[in-house]
NUVEX-942389 format. One record per residue: residue in three letters; z, x, y of N, C-alpha, C in turn. Coordinates in pm, whole numbers, padded with zeros to 5 digits, always signed. Atoms other than C-alpha are relative to their C-alpha. Layout:
N
alaZXYZXYZXY;...
END
This chain:
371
unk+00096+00004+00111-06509+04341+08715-00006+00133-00073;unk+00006-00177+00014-06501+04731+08664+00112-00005-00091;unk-00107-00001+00141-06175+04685+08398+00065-00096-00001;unk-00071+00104+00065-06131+04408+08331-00038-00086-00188;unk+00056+00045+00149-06231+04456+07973+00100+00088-00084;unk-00064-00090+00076-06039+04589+07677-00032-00010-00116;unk-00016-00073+00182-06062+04761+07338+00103+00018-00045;unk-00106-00016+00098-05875+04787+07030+00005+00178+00018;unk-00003-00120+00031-05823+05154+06904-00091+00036-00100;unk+00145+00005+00121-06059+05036+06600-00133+00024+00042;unk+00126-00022-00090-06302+04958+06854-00058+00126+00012;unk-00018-00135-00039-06268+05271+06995-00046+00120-00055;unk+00042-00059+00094-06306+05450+06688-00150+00022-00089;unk+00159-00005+00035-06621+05294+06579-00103+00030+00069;unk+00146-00039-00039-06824+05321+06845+00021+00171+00031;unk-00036-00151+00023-06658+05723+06845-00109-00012-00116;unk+00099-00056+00062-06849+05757+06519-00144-00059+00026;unk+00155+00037-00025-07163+05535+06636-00029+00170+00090;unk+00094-00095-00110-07200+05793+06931+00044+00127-00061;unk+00015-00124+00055-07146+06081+06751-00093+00027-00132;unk+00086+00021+00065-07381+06032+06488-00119-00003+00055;unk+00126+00011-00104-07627+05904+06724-00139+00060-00074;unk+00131-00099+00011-07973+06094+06703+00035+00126-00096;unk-00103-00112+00119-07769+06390+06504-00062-00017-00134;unk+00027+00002+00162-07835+06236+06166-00133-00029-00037;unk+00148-00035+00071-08189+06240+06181-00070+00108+00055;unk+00075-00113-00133-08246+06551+06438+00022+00112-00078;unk-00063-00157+00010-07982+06795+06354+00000+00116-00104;unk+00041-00120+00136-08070+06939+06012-00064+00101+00035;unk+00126-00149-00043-08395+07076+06123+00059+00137+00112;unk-00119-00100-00062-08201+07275+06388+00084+00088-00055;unk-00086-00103+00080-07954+07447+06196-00033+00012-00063;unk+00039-00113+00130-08172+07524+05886-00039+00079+00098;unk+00120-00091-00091-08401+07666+06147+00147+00139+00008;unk-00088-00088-00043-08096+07903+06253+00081+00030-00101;unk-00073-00034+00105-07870+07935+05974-00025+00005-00152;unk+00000-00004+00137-08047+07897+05675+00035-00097-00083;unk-00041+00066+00102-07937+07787+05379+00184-00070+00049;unk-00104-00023-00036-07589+07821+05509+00033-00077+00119;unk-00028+00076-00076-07600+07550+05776+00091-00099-00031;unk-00117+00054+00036-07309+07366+05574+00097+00054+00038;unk-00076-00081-00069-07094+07609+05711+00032+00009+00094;unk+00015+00027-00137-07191+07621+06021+00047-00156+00100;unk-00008+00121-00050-07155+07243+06082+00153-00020-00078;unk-00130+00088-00010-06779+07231+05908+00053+00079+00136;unk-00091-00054-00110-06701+07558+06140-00006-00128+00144;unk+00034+00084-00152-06851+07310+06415+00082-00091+00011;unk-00129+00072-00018-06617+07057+06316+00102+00022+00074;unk-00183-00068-00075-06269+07255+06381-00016+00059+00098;unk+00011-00063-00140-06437+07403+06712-00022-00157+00059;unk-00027+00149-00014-06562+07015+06777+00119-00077+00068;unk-00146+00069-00084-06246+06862+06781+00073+00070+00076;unk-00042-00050-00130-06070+07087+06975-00030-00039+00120;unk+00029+00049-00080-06281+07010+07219-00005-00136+00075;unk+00025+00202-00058-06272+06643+07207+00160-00027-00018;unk-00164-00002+00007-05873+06697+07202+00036+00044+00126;unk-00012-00074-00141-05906+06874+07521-00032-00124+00081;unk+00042+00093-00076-06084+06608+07665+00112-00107+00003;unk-00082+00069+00041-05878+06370+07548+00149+00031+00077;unk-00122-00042-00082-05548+06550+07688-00069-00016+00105;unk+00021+00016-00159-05699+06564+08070+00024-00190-00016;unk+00001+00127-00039-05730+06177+08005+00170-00049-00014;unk-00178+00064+00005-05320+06118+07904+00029+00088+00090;unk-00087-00041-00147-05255+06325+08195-00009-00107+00111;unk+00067+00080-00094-05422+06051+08381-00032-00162-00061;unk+00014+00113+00062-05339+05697+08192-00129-00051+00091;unk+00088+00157-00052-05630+05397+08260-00060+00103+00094;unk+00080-00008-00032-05809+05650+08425-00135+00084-00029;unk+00084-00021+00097-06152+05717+08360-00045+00166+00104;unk+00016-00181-00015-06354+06124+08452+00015-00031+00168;unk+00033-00017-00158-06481+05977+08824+00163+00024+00081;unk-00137-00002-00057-06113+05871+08905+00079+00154+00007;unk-00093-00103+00008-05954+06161+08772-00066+00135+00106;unk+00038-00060-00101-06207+06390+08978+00033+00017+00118;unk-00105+00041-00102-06077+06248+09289+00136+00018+00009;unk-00174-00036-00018-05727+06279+09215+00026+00144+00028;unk-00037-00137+00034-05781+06642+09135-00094+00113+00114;unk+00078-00067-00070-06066+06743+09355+00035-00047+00173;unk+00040+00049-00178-06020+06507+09680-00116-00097-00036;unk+00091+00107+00017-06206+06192+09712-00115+00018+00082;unk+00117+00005-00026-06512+06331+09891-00075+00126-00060;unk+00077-00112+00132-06554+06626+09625-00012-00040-00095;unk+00012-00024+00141-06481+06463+09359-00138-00120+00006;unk+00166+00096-00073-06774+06162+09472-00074+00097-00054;unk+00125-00079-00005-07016+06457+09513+00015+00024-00141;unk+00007-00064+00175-06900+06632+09141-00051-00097-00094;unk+00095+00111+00082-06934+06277+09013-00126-00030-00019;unk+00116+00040-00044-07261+06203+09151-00106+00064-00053;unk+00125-00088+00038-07430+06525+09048+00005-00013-00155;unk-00019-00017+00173-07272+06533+08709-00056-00146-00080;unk+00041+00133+00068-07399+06124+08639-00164+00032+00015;unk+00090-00046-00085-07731+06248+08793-00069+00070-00102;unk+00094-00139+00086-07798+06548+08565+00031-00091-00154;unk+00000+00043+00122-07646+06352+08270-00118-00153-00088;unk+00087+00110+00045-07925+06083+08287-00103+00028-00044;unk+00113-00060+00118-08172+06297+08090+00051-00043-00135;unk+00007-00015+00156-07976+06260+07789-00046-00137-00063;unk+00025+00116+00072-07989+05886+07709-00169-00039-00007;unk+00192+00034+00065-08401+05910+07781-00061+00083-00078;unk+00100-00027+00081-08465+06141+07600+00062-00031-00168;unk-00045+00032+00127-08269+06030+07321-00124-00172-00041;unk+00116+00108+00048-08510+05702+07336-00175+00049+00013;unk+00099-00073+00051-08777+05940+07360-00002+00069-00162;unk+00010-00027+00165-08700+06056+07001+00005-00117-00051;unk-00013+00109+00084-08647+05713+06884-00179-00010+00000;unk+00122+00022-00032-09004+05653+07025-00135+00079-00061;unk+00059-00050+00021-09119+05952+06889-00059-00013-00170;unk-00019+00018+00133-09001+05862+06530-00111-00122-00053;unk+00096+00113+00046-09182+05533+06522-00131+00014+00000;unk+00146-00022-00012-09496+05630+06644-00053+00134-00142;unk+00067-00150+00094-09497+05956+06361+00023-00043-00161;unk-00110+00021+00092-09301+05778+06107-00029-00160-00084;unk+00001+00152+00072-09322+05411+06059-00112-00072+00084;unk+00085+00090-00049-09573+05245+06304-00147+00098+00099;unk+00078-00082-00063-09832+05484+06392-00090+00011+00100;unk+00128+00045-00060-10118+05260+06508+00112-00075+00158;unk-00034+00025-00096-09835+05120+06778+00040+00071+00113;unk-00010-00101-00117-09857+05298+07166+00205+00034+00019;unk-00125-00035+00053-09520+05469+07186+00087-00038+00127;unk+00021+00021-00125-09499+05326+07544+00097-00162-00069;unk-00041+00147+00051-09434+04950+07370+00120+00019-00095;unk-00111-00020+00090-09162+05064+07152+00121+00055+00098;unk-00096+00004-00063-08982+05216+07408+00074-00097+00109;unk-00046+00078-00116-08981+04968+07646+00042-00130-00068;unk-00066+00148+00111-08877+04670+07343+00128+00065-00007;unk-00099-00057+00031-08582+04897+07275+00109+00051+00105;unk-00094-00041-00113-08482+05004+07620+00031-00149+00066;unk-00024+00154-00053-08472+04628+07711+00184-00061-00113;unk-00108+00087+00075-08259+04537+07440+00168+00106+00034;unk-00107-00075-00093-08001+04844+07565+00041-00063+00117;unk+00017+00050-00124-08038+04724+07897+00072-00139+00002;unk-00116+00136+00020-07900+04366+07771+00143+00081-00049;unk-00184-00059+00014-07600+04530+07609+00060+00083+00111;unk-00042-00046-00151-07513+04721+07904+00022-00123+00130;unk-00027+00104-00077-07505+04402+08131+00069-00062-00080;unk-00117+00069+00020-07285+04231+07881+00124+00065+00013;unk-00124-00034+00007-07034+04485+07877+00041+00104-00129;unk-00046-00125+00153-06851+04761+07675+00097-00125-00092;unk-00130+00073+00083-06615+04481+07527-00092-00074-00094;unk+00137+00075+00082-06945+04299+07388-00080+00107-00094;unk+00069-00075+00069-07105+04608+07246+00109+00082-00126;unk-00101-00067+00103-06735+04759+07102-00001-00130-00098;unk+00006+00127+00131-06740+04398+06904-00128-00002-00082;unk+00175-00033+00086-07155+04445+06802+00063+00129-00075;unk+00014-00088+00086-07034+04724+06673+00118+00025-00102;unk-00105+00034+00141-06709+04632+06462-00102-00106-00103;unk+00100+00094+00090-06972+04358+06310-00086+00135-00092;unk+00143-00047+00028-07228+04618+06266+00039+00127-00133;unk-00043-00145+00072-06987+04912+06090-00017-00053-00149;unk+00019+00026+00133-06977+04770+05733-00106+00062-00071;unk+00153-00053+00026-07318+04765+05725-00046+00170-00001;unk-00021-00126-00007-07350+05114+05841+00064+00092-00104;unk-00037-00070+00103-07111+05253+05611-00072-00045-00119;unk+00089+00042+00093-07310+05064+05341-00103+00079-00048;unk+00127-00093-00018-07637+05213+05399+00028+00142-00057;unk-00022-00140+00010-07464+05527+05421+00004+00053-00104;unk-00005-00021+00160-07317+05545+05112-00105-00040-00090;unk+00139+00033+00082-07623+05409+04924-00101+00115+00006;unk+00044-00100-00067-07809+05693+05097+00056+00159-00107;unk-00068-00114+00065-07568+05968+04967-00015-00039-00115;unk-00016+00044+00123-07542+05801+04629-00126+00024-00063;unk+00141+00012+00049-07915+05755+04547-00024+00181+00004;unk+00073-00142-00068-08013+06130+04715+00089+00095-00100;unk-00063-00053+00104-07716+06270+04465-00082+00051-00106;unk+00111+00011+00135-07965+06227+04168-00095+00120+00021;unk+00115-00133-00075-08181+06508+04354-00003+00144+00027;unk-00079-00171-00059-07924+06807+04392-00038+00095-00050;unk+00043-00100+00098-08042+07129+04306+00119+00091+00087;unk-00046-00079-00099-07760+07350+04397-00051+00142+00020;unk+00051-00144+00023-07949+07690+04351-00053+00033+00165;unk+00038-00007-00111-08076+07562+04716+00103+00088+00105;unk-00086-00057-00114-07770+07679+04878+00057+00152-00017;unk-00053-00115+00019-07752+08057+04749-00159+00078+00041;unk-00169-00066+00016-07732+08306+04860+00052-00028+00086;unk-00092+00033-00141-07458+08235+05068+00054+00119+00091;unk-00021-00119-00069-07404+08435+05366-00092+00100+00009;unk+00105-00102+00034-07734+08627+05323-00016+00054+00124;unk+00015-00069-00138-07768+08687+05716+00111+00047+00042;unk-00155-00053-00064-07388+08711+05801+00021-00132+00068;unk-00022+00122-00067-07244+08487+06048-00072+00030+00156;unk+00091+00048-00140-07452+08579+06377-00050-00133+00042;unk+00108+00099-00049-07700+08335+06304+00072-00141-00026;unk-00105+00095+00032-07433+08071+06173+00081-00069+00143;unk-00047+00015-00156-07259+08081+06530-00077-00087+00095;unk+00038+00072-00074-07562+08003+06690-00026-00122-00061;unk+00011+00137+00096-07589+07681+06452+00083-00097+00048;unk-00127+00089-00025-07228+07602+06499-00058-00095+00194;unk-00004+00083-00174-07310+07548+06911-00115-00134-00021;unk+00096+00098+00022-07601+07350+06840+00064-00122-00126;unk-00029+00097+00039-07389+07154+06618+00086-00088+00098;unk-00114+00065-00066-07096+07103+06855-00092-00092+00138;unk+00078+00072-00093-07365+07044+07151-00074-00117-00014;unk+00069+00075+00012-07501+06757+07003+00117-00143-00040;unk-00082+00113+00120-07197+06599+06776+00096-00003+00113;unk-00093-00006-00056-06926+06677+07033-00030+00017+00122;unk-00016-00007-00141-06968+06769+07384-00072-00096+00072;unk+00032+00145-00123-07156+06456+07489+00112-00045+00045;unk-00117+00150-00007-06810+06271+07444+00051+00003+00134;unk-00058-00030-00074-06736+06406+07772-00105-00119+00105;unk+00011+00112-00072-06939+06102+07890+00023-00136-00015;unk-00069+00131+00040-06748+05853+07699+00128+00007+00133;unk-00119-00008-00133-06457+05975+07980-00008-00078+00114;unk+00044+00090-00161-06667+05784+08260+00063-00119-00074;unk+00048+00098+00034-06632+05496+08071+00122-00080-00073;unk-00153+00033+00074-06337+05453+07795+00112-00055+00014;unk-00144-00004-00004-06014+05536+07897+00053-00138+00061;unk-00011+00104-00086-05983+05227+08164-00058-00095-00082;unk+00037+00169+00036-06105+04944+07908+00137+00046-00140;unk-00086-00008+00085-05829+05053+07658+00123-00094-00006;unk-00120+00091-00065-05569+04769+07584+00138+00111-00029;unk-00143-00079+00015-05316+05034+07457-00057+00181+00046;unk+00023-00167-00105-05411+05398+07733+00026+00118-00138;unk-00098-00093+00064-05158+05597+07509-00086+00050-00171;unk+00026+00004+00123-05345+05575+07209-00207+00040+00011;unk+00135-00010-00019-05721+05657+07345-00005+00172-00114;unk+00016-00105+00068-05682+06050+07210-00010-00004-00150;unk-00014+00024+00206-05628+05933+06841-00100-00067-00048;unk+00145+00088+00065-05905+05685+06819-00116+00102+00007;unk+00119-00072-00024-06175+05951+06973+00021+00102-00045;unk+00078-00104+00103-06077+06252+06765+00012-00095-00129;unk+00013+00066+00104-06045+06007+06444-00152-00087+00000;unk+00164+00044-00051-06389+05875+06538-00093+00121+00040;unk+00066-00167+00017-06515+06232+06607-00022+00097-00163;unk+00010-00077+00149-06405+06400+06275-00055-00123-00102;unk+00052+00071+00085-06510+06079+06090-00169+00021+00008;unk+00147-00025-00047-06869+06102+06238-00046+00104-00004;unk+00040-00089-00010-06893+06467+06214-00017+00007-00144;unk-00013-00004+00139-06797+06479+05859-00138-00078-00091;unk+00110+00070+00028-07077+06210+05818-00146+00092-00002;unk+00133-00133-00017-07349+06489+05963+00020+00115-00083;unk-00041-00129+00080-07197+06768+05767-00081-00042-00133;unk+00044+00032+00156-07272+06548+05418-00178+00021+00005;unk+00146+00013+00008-07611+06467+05532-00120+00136+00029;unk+00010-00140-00036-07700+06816+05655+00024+00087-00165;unk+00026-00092+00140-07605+06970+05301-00045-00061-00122;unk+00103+00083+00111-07785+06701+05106-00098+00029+00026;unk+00142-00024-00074-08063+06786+05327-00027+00129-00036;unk+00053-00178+00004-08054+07186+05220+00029-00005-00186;unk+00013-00007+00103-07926+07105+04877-00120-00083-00116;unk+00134+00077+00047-08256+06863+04800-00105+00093+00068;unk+00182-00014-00058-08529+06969+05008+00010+00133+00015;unk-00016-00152-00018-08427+07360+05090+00034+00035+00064;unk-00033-00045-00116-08328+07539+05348-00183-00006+00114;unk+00137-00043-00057-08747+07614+05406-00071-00111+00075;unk+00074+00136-00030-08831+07261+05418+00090-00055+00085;unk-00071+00063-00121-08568+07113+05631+00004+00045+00118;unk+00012-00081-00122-08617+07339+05900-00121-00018+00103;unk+00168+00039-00027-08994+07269+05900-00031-00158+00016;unk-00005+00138+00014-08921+06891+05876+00045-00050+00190;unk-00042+00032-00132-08917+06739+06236+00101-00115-00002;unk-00079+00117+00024-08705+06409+06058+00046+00049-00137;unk-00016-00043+00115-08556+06603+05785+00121-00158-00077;unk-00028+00111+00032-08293+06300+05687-00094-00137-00076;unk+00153+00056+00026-08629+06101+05653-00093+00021-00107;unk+00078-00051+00124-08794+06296+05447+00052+00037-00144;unk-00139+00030+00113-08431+06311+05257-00013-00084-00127;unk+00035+00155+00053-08490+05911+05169-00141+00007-00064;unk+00165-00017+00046-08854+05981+05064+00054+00057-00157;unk+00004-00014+00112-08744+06163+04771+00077-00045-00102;unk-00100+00127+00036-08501+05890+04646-00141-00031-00108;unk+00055+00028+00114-08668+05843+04275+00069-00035-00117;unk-00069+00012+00171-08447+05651+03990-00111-00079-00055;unk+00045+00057+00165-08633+05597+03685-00172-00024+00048;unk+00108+00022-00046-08953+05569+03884-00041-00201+00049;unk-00003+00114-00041-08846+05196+03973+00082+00026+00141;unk-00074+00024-00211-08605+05224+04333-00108+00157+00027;unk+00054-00084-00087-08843+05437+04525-00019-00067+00148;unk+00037+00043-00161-08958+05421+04946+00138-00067+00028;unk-00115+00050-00055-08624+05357+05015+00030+00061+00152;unk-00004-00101-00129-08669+05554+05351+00021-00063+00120;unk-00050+00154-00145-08601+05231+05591+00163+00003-00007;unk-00153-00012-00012-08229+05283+05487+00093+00096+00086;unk-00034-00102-00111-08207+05598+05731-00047-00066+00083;unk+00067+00057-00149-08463+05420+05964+00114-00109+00040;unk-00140+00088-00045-08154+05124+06005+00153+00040+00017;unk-00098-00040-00038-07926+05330+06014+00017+00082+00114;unk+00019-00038-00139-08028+05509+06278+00016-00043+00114;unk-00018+00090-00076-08124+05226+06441+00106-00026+00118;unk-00153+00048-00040-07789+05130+06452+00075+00118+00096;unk-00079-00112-00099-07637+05489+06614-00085+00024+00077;unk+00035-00068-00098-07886+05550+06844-00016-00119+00038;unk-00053+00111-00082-07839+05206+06984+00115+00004+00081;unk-00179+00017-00045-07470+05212+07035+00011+00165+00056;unk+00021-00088-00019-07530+05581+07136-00076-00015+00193;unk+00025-00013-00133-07787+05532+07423+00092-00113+00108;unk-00069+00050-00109-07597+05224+07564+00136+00051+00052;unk-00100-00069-00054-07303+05386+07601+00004+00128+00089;unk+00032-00162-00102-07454+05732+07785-00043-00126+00117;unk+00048+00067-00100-07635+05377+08001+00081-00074+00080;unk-00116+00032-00063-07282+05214+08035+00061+00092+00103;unk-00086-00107-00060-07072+05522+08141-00126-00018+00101;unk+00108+00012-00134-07394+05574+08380+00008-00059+00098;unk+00013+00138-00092-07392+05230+08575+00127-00008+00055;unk-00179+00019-00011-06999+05173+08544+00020+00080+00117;unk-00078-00139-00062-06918+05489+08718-00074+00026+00082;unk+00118+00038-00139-07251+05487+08986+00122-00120+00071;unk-00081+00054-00071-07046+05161+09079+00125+00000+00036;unk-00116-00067-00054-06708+05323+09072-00015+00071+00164;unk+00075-00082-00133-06831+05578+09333-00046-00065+00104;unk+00039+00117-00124-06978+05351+09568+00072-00134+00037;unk-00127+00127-00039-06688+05091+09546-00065-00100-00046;unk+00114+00163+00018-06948+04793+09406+00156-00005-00068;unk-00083+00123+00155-06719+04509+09234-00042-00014-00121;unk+00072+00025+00093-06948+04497+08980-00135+00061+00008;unk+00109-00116+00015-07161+04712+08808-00202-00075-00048;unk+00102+00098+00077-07434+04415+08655-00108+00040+00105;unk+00125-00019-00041-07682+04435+08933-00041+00142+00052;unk+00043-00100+00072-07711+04794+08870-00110+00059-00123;unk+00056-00050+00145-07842+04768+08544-00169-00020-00054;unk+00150+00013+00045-08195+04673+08587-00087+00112+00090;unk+00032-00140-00097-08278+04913+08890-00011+00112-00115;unk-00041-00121+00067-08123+05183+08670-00080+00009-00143;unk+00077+00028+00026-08291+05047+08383-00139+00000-00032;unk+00129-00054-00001-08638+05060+08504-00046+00159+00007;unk+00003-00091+00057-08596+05400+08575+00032+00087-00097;unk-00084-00061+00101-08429+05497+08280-00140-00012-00128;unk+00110+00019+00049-08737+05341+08109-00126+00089+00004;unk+00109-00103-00092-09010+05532+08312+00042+00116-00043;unk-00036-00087+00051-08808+05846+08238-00013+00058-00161;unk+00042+00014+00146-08858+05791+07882-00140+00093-00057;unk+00128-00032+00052-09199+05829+07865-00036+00148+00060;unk+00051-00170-00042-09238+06204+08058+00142+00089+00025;unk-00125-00124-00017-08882+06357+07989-00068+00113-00070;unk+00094-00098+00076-09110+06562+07728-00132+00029+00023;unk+00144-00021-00024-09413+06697+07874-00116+00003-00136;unk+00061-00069+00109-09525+06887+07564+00064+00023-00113;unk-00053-00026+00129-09382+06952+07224+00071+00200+00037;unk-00033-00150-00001-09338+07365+07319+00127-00073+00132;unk-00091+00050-00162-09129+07166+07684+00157-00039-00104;unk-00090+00081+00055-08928+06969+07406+00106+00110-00114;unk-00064-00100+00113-08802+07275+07171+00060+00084+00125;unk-00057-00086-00126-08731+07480+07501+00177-00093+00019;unk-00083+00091-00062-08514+07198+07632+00140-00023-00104;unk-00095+00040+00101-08329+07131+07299+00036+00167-00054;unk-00073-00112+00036-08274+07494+07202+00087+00088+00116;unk-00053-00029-00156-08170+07649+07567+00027-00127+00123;unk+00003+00118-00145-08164+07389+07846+00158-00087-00030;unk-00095+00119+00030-07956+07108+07664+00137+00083-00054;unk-00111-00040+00004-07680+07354+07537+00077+00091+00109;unk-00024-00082-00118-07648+07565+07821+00070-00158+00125;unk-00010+00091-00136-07589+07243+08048+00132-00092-00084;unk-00102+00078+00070-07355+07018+07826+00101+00091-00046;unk-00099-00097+00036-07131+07335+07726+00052-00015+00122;unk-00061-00028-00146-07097+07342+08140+00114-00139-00001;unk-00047+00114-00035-07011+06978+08169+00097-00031-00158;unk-00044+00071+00149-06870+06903+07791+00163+00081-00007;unk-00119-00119-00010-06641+07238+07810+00061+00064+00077;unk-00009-00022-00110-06637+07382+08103+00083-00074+00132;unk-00067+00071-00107-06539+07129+08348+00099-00090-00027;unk-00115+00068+00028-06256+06933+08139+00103+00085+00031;unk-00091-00096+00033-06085+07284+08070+00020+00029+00181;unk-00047-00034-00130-06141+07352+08486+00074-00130+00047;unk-00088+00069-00084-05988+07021+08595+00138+00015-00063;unk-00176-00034+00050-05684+07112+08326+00105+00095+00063;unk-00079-00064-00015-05613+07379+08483+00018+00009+00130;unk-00058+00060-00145-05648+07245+08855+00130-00058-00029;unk-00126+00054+00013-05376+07045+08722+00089+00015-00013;unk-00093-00077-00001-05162+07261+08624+00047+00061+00085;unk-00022-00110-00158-05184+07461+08959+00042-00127+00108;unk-00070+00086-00094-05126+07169+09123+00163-00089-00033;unk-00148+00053-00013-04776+07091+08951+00036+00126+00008;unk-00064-00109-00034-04695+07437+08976+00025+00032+00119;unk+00005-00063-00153-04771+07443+09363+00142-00095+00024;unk-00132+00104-00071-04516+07124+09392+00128+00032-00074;unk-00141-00051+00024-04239+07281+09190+00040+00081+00064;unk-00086-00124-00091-04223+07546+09451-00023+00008+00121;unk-00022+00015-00141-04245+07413+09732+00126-00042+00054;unk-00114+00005-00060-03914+07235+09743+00108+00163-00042;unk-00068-00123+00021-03754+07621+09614-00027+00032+00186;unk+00067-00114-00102-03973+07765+09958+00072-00064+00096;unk-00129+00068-00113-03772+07456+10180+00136+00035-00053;
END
C-alpha cells in the first residue's frame, strides 16, 4: 500500500508550486518589508537562485537513490537502526510545521473574514477535510490538484492584473538605502519558508513517481515557478501599499486585494486571495500530513499507512490550537526558532547525507587497491 501509487511529472510540478506558495503568499511580505525594506524584491529574487540550489541538492541525494524516498535513503546511508532514530526525530520535530500552518489559516479567519466564529471550529472543519485527503492518498490529492491549478492560476492573474492599476513606483526608492546586511537576513527568511520545507516532500515523493529519473526537474520547475509567484506578489505588495505598511500588515497580500478600485464599480475583491490561499495551504498542509503518516508507517514496517491518519490527526488537531501561546511566542518562533531548525533539516542534513555518500564510494574504491 506504501507505493503503490504514481504521479505524472505535471503532477509533481503542481503540487511543487501548491506547497511552495503555501502560507508564503499571504505571510511572507510582512517579514521581509519588516527586514529589508523597500528592497525586499531583491531579497526574494536573491532567495530564488540560493532556493533552488537547494532544492537541486535535494533533489540530487534523491537520483542517487531512485524510488527511494528520505526514511529509506537514511538507512542505506546511516544503518537501519540510526537511520529509524534520525527518521523518527526528524518526523517528530517536523510536526509543528503543518499545525501551525493551520494555526495561521485559523488565525486569518477569525481576524479577517469570520470574526464572530470560535477559531477552534474552523480549525477543526479544515483539519478534517486534510485528514480525508491524506487517507485517500497522494495520487488523489496530485489529481485535486491538476483540477484545481487553472483555477489558481486564474485568480492569480486577476489578482496581479486588477492590483496593477495601483502601482506607485516611487514606493520602491531608494534602492539599497541600508546595503545588503539587512537584505540577507530577508533572503533566509525567504528561502526558509519558500524552499527548505521541500525537504519534506523527500519522505513522501520520490517512491510514487511513475518516471524516478525525472523527479529533480518537476520539483525545481515547480519551485522556481512558485517562487517567482511570491516574488510578484511581494513587490506589488511594496509597490502599492509601501514598504511601511506591509511590514505593519499581519496579511499584507489581503490588504493588497482591499485596495483593488476600478472606476469605483469592481471593489472588495479580497476573497480572491482568501481562495487562493485556500487552495495552497490545503495542498500544503496535507502534504507536510502525508509525508508525516507515510513515513511513521515506513519506519515501523505497517502495510498501510490509513489507520494512522486519524490517531495522528487528532493530535495534529489539538496541536493546532496551542502551537502559539502568545502573539510575542509566535514572532519569536517565526523569526529565530523556525529558521534556525529547517536550515538544520532543509540544508544541513541533505548536504551531510551527500557527502556520507561520497565517503562511502570512496571507502569501496579502495578497498579492493588495499587487497
Amino acid at each position: 500500500m506504501l507505493n503503490e501509487v504514481h504521479i505524472s511529472v505535471r503532477q509533481l510540478t503542481i503540487v511543487t508550486i501548491f506547497f511552495t506558495v503555501g502560507s508564503a503568499i499571504l505571510i511572507t511580505p510582512s517579514g521581509m518589508a519588516q527586514l529589508a525594506k523597500q528592497d525586499a524584491w531583491i531579497a526574494g529574487l536573491i532567495g530564488i537562485g540560493a532556493g533552488l540550489l537547494i532544492v537541486w541538492f535535494m533533489s540530487k541525494l534523491v537520483s542517487l537513490y531512485p524510488q527511494k524516498n528520505l526514511t529509506e535513503i537514511l538507512e542505506t546511508l546511516l544503518g537501519k537502526w540510526v537511520g529509524k532514530i534520525v527518521s523518527l526525530l526528524f518526523i517528530t520535530s517536523l510536526f509543528s510545521a503543518p499545525t501551525a500552518v493551520l494555526n495561521d489559516l485559523g488565525d486569518f479567519m477569525t481576524t479577517q473574514m469570520m470574526p464572530e466564529t470560535p477559531i477552534e471550529a474552523i480549525i477543526i472543519l479544515f483539519g478534517i477535510v486534510v485528514l480525508i485527503g491524506v487517507r485517500l492518498g497522494i495520487e488523489v490529492v496530485a489529481r485535486s490538484a491538476e483540477l484545481l491549478f487553472p483555477w489558481f492560476i486564474l485568480l492569480y492573474l486577476l489578482l496581479v492584473l486588477l492590483v496593477s492599476f495601483n502601482i506607485d513606483p516611487r514606493h520602491l526608492q531608494p534602492v539599497l538605502e541600508n546595503g545588503f546586511p539587512p537584505i540577507w537576513q530577508a533572503v533566509l527568511t525567504f528561502i526558509s519558508v519558500a524552499f527548505l520545507p521541500h525537504v519534506s516532500l523527500l519522505l513522501l515523493l520520490p517512491s510514487s513517481m511513475n518516471r524516478p529519473a525525472e523527479f529533480g526537474r518537476g520539483i525545481v520547475l515547480g519551485s522556481l515557478i512558485g517562487s517567482l509567484m511570491l516574488v510578484i506578489v511581494i513587490t506589488l505588495s511594496i509597490f502599492v501599499l509601501g514598504a511601511e505598511i506591509t511590514s505593519k500588515s499581519l496579511f499584507p497580500s489581503y490588504v493588497l486585494a482591499q485596495k483593488i478600485d476600478i472606476g469605483h464599480f469592481l471593489q472588495r475583491v479580497e476573497t480572491i486571495v482568501a481562495v487562493m490561499w485556500f487552495f495552497s495551504l490545503y495542498f500544503r498542509i496535507t502534504l507536510y500530513m502525508s509525508s508525516i503518516t507515510v513515513s511513521l508507517a515506513r519506519i515501523f514496517n505497517l502495510k498501510d499507512y490509513r489507520p494512522l491518519v486519524w490517531p495522528l490527526g487528532m493530535l495534529f488537531i489539538v496541536m493546532s490550537f496551542v502551537v502559539y501561546p502568545n502573539v510575542p511566542f509566535r514572532q519569536a518562533w517565526d523569526a529565530r526558532t523556525w529558521p534556525s531548525y529547517i536550515l538544520t533539516v532543509g540544508l544541513l542534513l541533505p548536504l551531510l547525507l551527500l557527502v556520507i555518500h561520497g565517503l562511502r564510494r570512496l571507502f569501496k574504491k579502495k578497498q579492493p587497491q588495499q587487497a
